[in-house]
C-alpha positions as CSV (number, residue, x, y, z in Angstrom):
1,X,0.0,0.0,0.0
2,X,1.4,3.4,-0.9
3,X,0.7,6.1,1.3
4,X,1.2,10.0,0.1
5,X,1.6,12.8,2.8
6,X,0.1,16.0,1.6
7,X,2.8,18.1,3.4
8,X,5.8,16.7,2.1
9,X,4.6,14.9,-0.7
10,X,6.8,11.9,0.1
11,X,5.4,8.7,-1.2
12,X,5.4,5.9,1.3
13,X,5.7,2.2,0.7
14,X,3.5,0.2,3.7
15,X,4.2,-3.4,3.5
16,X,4.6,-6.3,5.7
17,X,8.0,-7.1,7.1
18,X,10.5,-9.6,5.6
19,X,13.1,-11.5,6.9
20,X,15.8,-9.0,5.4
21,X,14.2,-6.1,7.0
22,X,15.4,-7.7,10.8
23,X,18.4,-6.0,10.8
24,X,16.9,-2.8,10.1
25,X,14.2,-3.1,12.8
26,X,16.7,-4.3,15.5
27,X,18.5,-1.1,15.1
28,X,14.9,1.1,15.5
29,X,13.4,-1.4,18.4
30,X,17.0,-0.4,19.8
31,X,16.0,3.2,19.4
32,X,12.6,2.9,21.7
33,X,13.9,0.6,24.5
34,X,14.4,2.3,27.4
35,X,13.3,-1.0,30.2
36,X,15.5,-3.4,28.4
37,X,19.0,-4.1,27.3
38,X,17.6,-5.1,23.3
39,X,20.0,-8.7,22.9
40,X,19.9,-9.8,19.2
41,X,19.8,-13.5,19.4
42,X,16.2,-12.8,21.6
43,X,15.0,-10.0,19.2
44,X,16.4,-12.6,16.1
45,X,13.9,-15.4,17.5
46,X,10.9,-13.0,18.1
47,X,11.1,-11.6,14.8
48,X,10.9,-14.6,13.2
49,X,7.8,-15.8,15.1
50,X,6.3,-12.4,14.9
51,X,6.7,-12.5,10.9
52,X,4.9,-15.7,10.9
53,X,2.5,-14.9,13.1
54,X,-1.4,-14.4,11.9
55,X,-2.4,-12.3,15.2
56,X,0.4,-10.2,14.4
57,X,1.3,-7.5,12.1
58,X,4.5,-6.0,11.7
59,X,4.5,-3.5,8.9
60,X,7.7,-1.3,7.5
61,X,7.4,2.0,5.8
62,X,10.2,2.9,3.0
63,X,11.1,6.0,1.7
64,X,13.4,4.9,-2.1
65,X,14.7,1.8,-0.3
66,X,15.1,3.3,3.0
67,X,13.5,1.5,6.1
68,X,12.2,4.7,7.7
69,X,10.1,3.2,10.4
70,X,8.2,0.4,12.0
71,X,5.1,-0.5,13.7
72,X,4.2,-3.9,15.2
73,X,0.9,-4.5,16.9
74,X,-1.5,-7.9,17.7
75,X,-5.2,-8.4,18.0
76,X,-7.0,-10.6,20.2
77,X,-10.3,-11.5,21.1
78,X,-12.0,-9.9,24.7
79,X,-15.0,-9.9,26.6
80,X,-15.3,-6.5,26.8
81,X,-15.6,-5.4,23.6
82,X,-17.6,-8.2,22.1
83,X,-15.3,-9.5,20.3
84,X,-11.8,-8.4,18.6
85,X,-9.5,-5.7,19.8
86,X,-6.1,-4.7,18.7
87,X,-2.8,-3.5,20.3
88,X,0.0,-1.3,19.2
89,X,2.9,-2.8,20.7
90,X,5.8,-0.6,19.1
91,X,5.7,2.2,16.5
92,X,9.0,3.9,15.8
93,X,10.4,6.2,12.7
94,X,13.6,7.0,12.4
95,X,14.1,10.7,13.9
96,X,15.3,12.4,10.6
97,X,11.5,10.9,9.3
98,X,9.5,12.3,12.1
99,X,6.8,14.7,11.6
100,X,6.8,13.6,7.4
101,X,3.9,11.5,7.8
102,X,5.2,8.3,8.6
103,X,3.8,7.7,11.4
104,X,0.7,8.0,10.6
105,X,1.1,5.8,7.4
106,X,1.7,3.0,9.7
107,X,-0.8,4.0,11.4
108,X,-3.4,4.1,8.9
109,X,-2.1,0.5,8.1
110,X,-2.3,-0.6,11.3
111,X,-5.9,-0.1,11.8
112,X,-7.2,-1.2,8.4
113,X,-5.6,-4.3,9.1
114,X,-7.4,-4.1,12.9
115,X,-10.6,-3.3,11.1
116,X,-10.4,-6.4,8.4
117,X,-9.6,-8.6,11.0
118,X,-12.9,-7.0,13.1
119,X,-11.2,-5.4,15.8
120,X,-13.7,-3.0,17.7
121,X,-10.7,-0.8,19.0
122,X,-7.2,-0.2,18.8
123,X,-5.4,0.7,21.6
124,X,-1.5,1.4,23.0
125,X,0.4,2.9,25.7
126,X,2.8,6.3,25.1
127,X,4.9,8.1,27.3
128,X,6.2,10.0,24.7
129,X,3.9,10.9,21.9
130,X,0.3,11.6,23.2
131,X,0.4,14.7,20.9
132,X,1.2,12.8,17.7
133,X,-1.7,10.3,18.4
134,X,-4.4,13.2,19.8
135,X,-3.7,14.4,16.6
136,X,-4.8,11.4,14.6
137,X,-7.8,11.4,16.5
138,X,-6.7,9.2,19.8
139,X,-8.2,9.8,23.1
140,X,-6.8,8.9,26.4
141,X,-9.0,6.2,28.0
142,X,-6.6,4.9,31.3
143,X,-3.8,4.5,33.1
144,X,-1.1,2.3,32.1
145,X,0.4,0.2,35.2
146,X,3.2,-2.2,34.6
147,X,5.6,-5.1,36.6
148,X,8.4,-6.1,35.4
149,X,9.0,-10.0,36.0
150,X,12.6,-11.4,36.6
């Protein structure tokens, strides 16, 4: 799927990770931890499961070649909602990238995949970019409480 952004007319290409894009991903997921030490050989064994994964979806956008940014989110079923709900687990684009409409290519990708599979809602966590996803129409709904396991 090819994605224009009005501002900077950039064409975007939105596709599905491959196997040869694991190198460039590691290197972004690097970017965005801030909990954990990334470690290749875990990320190397995740990606590969993610990839093949149906309840996942782990999208790249390209800018001529360039892997600019990444978003990787799952859907599930609940109770709550009835049904199917999705969840952005990590979105990140490359600094230099930010604010050309990226984002919210993969974002756009993101839930028309959550919407073909019948999810009611997508949802995530931020810390860092409420403005960027109040602006694509997100609202905050609750507090995010976490415990990290040894």
């Amino acid at each position: 799927m090819d994605t224009a952004n009005e501002d900077t007319h950039v064409q975007w290409n939105i596709r599905r990770a491959l196997e040869t894009d694991s190198d460039e991903v590691f290197r972004l997921a690097s970017e965005l931890a801030t909990s954990f030490q990334p470690d290749r050989e875990a990320f190397s064994g995740s990606f590969r499961d993610v990839i093949s994964d149906e309840s996942a979806w782990l999208i790249v956008a390209t800018y001529e070649g360039e892997l600019v940014g990444y978003c990787l989110g799952f859907d599930h079923l609940s109770f709550y909602a009835n049904g199917r709900v999705a969840w952005i687990e990590e979105i990140l684009v490359k600094s230099k990238w930010r604010r050309s409409g990226a984002g919210r290519a993969l974002m756009e990708s993101f839930e028309g995949w959550a919407r073909s599979r019948g999810a009611k809602l997508v949802s995530l966590a931020t810390r860092r970019a409420a403005p960027f996803y109040q602006a694509i129409g997100y609202n905050e709904s609750a507090v995010y409480y976490r415990k990290l396991l040894s």
